[in-house]
Backbone as a printed PyTorch tensor [residue, N CA C, xyz], in Angstrom:
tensor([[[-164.9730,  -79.9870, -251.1470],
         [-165.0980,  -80.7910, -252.3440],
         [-163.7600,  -81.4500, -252.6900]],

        [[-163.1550,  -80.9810, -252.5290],
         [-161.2440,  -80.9160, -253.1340],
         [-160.7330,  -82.5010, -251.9530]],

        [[-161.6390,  -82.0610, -250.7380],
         [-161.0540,  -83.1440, -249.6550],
         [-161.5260,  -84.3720, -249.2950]],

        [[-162.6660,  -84.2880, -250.3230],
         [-163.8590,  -85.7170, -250.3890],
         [-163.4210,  -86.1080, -251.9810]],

        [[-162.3180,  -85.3700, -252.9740],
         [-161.6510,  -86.3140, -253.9230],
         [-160.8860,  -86.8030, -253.2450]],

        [[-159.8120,  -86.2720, -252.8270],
         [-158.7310,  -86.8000, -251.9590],
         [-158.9640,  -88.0300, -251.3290]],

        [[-160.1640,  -87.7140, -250.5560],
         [-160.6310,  -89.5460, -249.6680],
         [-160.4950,  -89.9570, -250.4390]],

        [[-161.4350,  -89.7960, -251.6760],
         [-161.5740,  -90.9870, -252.8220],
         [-160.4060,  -91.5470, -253.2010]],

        [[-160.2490,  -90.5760, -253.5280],
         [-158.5660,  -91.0120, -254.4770],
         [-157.5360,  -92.2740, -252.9750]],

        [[-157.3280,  -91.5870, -252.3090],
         [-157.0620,  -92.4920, -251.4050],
         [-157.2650,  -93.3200, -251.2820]],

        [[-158.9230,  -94.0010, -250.9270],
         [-159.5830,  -94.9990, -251.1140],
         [-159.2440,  -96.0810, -251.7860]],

        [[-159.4890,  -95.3730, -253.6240],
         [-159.3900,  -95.9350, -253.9700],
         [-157.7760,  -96.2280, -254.3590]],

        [[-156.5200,  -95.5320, -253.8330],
         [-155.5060,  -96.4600, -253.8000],
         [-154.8320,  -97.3470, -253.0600]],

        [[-155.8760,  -97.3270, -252.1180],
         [-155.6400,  -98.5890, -251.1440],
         [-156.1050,  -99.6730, -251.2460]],

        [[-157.4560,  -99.7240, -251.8610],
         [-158.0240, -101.2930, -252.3530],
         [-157.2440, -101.7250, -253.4550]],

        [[-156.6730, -100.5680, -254.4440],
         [-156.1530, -101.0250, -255.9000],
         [-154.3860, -101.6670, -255.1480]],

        [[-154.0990, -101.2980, -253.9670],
         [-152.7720, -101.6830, -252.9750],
         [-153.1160, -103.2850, -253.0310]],

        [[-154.0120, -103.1250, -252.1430],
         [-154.5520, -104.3790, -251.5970],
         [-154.6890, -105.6880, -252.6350]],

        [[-155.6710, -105.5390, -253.1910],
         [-155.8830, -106.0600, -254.3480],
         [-154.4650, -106.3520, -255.2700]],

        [[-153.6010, -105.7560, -255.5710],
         [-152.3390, -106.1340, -256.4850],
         [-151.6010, -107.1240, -255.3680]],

        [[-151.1170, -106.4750, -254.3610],
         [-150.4670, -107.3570, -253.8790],
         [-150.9440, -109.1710, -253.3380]],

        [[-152.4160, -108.6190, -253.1270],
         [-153.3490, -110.2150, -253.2510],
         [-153.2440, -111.0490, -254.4390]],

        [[-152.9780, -110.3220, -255.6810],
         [-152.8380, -111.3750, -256.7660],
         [-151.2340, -111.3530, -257.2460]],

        [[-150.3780, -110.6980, -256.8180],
         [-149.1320, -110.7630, -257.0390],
         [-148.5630, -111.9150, -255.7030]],

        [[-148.8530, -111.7560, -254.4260],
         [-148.9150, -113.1610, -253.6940],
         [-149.6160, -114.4610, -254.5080]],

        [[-150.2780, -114.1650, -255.0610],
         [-150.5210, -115.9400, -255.3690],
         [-150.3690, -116.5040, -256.4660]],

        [[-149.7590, -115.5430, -257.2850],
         [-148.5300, -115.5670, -258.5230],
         [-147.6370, -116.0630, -258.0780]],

        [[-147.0630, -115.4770, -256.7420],
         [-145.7930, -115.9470, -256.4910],
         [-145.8940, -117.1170, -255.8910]],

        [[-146.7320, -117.5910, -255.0910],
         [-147.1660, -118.5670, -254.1170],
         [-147.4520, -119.4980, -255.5400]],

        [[-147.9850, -119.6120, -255.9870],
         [-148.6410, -120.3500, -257.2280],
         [-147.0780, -121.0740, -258.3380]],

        [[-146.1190, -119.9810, -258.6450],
         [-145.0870, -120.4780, -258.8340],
         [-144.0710, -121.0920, -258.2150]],

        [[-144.1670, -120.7680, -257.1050],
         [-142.9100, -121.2460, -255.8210],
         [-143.7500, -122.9880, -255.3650]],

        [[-145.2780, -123.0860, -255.7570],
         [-145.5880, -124.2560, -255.5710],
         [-145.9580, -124.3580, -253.8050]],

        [[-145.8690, -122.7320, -253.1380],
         [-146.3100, -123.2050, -251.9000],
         [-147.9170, -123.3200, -251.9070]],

        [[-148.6920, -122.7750, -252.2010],
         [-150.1870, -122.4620, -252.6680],
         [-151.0860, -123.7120, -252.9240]],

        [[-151.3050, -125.0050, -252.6800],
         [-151.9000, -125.6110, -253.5360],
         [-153.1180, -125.6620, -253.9880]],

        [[-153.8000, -124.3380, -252.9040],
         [-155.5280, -124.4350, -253.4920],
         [-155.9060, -123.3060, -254.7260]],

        [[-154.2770, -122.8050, -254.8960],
         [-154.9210, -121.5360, -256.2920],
         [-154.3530, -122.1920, -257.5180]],

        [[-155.3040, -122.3430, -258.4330],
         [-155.4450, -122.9400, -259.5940],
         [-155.4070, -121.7240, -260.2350]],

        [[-154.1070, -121.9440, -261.1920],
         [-154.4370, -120.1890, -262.4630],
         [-155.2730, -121.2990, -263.5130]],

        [[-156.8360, -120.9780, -263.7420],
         [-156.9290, -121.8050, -264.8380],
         [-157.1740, -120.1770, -265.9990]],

        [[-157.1860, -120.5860, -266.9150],
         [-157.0420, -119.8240, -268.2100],
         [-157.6630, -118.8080, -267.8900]],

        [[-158.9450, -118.7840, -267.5540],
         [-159.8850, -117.0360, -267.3590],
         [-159.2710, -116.8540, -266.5460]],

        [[-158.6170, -116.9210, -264.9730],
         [-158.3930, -116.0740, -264.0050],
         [-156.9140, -115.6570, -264.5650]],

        [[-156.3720, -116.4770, -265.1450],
         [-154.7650, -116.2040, -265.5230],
         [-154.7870, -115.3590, -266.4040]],

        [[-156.0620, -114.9370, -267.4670],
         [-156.0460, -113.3450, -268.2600],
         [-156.5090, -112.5310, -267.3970]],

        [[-157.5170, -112.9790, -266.4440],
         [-157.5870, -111.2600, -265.7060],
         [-157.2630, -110.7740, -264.8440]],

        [[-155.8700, -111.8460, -264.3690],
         [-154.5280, -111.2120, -263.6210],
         [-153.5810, -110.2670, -264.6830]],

        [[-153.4960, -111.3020, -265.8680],
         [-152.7530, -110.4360, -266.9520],
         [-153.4230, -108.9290, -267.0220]],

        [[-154.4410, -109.1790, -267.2110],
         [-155.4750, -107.6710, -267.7670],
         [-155.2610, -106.5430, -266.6470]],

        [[-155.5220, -107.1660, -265.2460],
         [-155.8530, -106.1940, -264.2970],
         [-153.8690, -105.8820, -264.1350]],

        [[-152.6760, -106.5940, -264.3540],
         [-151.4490, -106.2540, -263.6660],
         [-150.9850, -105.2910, -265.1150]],

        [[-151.4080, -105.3840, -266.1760],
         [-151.1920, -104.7370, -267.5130],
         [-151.9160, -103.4000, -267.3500]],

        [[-153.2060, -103.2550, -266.4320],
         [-153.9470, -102.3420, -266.1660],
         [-152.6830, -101.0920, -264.5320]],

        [[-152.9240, -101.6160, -263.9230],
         [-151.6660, -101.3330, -263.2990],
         [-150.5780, -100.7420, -263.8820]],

        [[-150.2080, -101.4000, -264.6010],
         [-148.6900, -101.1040, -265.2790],
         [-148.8270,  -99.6450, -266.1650]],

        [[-150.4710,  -99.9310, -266.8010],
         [-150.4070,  -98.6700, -267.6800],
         [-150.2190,  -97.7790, -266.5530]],

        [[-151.1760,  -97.4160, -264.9830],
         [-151.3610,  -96.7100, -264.2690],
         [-149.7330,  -96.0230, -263.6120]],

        [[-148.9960,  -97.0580, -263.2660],
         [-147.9270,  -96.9740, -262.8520],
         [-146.9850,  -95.7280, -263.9670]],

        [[-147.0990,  -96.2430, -265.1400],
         [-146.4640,  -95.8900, -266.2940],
         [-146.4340,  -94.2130, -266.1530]],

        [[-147.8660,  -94.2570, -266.1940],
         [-148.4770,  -92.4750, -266.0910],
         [-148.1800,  -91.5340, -264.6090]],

        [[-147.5970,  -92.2400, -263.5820],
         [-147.0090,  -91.7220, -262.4610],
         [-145.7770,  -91.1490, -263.0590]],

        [[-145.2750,  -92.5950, -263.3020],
         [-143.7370,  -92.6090, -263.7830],
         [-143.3150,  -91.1150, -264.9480]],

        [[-144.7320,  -91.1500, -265.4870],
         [-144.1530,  -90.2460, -266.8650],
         [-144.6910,  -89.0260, -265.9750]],

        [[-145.0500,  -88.2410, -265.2960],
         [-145.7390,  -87.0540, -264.2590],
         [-143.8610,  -86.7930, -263.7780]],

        [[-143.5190,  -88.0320, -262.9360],
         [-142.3290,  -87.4830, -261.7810],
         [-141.2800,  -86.9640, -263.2180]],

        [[-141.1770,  -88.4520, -264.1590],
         [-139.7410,  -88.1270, -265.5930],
         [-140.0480,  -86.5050, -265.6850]],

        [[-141.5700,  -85.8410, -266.1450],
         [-141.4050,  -84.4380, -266.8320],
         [-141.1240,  -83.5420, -265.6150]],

        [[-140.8250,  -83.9450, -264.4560],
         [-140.4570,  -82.6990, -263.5110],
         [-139.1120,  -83.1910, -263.1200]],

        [[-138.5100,  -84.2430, -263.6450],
         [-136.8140,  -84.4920, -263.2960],
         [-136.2680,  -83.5410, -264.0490]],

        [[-135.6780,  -83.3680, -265.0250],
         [-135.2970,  -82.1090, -265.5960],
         [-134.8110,  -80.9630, -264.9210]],

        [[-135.8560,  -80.1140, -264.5540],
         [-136.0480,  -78.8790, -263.7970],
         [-136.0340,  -79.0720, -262.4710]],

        [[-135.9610,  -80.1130, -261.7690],
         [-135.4830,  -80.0860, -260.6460],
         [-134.0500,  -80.4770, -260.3840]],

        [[-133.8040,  -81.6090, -261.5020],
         [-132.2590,  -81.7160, -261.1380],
         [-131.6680,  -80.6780, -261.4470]],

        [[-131.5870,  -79.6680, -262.3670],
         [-130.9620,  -78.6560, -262.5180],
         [-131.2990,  -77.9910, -261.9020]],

        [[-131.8220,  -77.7790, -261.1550],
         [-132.1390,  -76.7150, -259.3570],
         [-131.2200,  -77.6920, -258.4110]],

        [[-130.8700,  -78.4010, -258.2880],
         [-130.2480,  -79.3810, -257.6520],
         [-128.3640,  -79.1870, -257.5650]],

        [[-128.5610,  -79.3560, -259.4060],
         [-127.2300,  -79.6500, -259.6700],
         [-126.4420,  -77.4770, -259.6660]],

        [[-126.9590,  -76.8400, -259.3570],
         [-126.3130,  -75.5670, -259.3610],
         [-126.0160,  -75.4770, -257.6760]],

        [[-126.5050,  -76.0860, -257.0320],
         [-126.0470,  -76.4020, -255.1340],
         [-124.8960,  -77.2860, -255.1200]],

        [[-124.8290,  -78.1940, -255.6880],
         [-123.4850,  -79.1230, -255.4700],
         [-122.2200,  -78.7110, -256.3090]],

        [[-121.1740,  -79.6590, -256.2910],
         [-120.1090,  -79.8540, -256.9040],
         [-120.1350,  -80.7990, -258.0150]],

        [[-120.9630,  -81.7610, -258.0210],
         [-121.0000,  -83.0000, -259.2360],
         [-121.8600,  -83.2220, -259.2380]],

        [[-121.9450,  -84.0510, -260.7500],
         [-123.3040,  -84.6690, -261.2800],
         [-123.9330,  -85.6940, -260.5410]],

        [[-122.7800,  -86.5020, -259.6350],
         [-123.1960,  -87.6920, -259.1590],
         [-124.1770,  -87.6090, -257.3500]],

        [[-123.3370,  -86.3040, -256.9020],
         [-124.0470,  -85.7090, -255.9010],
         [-125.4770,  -84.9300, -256.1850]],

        [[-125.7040,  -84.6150, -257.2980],
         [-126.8420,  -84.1240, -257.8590],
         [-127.9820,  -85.1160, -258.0330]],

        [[-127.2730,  -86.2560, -258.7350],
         [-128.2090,  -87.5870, -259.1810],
         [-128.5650,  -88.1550, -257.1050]],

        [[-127.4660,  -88.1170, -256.7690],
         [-127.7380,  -88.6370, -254.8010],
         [-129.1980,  -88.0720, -254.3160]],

        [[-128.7130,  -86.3950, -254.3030],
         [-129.4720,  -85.5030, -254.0720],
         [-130.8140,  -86.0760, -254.1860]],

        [[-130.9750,  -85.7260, -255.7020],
         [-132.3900,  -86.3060, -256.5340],
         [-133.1160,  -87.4970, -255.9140]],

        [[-132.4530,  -88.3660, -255.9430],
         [-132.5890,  -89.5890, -255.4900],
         [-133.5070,  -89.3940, -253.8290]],

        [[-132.8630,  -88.8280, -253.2940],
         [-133.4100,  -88.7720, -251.9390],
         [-134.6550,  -87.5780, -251.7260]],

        [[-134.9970,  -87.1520, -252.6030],
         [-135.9530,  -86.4330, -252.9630],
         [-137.7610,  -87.5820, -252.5140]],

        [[-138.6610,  -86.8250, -252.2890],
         [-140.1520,  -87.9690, -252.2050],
         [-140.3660,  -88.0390, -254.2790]],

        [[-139.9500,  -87.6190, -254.9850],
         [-140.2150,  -87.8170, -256.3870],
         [-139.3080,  -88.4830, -256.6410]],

        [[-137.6020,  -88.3250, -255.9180],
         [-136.7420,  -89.2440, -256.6640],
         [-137.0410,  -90.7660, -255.8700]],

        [[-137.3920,  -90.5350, -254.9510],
         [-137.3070,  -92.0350, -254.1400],
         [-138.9720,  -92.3310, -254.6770]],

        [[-139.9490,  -92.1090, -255.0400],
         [-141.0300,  -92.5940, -255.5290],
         [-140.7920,  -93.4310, -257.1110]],

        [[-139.8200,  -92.6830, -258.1490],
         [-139.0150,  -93.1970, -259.1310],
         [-138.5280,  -94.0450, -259.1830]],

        [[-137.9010,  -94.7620, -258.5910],
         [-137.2270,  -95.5680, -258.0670],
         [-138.0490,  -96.7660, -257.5040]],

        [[-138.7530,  -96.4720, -256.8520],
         [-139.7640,  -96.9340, -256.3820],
         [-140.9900,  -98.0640, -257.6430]],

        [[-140.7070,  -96.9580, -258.5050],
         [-141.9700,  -97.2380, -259.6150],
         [-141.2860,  -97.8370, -260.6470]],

        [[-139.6650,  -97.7050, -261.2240],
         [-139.2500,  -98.9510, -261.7690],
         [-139.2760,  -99.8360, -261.7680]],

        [[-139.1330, -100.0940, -260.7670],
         [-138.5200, -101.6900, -260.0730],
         [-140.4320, -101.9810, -260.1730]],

        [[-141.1770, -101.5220, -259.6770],
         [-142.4690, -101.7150, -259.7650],
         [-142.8590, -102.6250, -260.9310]],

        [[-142.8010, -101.2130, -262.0910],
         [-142.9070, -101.5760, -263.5150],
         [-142.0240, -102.8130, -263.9660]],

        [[-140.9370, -103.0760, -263.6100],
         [-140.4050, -104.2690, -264.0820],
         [-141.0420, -105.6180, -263.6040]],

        [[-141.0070, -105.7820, -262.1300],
         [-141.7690, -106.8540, -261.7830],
         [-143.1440, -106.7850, -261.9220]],

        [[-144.0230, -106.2030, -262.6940],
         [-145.1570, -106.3300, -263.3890],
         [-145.0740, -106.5540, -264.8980]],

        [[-144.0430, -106.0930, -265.0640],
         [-143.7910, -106.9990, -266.5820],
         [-143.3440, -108.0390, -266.6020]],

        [[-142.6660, -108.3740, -265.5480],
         [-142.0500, -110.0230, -266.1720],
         [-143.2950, -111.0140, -265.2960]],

        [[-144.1300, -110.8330, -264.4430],
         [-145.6200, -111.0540, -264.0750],
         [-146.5930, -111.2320, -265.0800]],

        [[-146.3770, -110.0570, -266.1570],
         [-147.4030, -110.0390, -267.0490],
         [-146.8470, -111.1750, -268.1170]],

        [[-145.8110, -111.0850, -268.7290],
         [-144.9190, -111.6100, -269.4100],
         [-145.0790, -113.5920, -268.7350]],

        [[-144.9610, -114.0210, -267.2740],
         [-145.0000, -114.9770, -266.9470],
         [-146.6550, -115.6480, -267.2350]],

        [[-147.7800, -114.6580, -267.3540],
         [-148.8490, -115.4030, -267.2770],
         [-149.5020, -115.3560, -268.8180]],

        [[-148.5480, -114.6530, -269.5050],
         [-148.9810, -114.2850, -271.2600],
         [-148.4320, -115.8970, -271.5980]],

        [[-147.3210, -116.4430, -270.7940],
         [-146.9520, -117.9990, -271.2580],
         [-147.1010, -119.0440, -271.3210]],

        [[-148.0840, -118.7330, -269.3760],
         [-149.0990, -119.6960, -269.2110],
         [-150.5850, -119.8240, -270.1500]],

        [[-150.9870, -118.8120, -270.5000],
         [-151.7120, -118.7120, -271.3090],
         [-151.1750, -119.5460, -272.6770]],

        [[-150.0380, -119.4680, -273.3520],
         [-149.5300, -119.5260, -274.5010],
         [-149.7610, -121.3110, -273.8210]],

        [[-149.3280, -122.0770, -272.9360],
         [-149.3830, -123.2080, -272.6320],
         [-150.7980, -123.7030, -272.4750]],

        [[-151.6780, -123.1000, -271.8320],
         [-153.0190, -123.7750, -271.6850],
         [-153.5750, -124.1730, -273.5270]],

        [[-153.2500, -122.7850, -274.2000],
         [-153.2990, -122.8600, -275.8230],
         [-153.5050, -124.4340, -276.0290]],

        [[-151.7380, -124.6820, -275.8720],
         [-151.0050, -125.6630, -276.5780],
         [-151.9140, -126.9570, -276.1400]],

        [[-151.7840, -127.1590, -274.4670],
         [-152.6120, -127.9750, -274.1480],
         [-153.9270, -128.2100, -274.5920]],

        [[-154.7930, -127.2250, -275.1340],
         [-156.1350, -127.7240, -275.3920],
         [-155.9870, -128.3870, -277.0580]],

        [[-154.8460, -127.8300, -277.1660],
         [-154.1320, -129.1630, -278.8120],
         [-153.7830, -130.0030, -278.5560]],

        [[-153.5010, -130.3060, -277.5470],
         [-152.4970, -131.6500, -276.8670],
         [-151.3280, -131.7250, -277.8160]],

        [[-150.9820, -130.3960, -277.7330],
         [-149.5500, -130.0320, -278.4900],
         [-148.4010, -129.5140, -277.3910]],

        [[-148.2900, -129.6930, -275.9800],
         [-147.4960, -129.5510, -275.1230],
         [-146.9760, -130.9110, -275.1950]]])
């Protein structure tokens, strides 16, 4: 039972892989102007927002799982070394510290993603005033 969640779970974080990076390519493609057949018109440009805001919460809740076990591991860490900074190394090279790391940088470029299409939105607004 335990190993037919697991598929799942798997599963399903490989389409939710797939899928982000398919609409985070044509965000980027779409801004860089190489793209010319993807049109963000207003509905698809909220439910990139919705689904990368959806993400972000998901991401968030990883992020906050690895933060409540940094603590207690760096201080299992930091009583083996000589310094804080070899401790923070340590950590770092850890599969939780390098997943951390991992999931910042994540979380940031899904906010300024989310943040880029909350503007386009704010512009289509303006445009249907013919106030751009």
């Amino acid at each position: 039972m335990a190993k037919d969640k697991q598929q799942e779970q798997d599963t399903t974080s490989k389409i939710i892989k797939g899928v982000e990076e398919k609409i985070l390519k044509e965000i980027v493609n779409f801004w860089e102007g190489k793209d010319e057949e993807t049109i963000l018109t207003p509905k698809l440009t909220d439910n990139y927002r919705n689904l990368l805001a959806a993400w972000f919460e998901r991401y968030s809740t990883e992020l906050a799982q690895i933060e409540k076990r940094y603590p207690t591991d760096w201080i299992k860490l930091r009583k083996t070394v000589k310094s804080v900074k070899e401790a923070d190394m340590r950590y770092n090279s850890t599969s939780d510290g390098q997943r951390r790391i991992e999931l910042k940088f994540k979380l940031k470029s899904l906010e300024k993603n989310i943040s880029a299409l909350k503007d386009r939105l704010r512009r289509f607004e303006l445009e249907s005033f013919n106030r751009y």
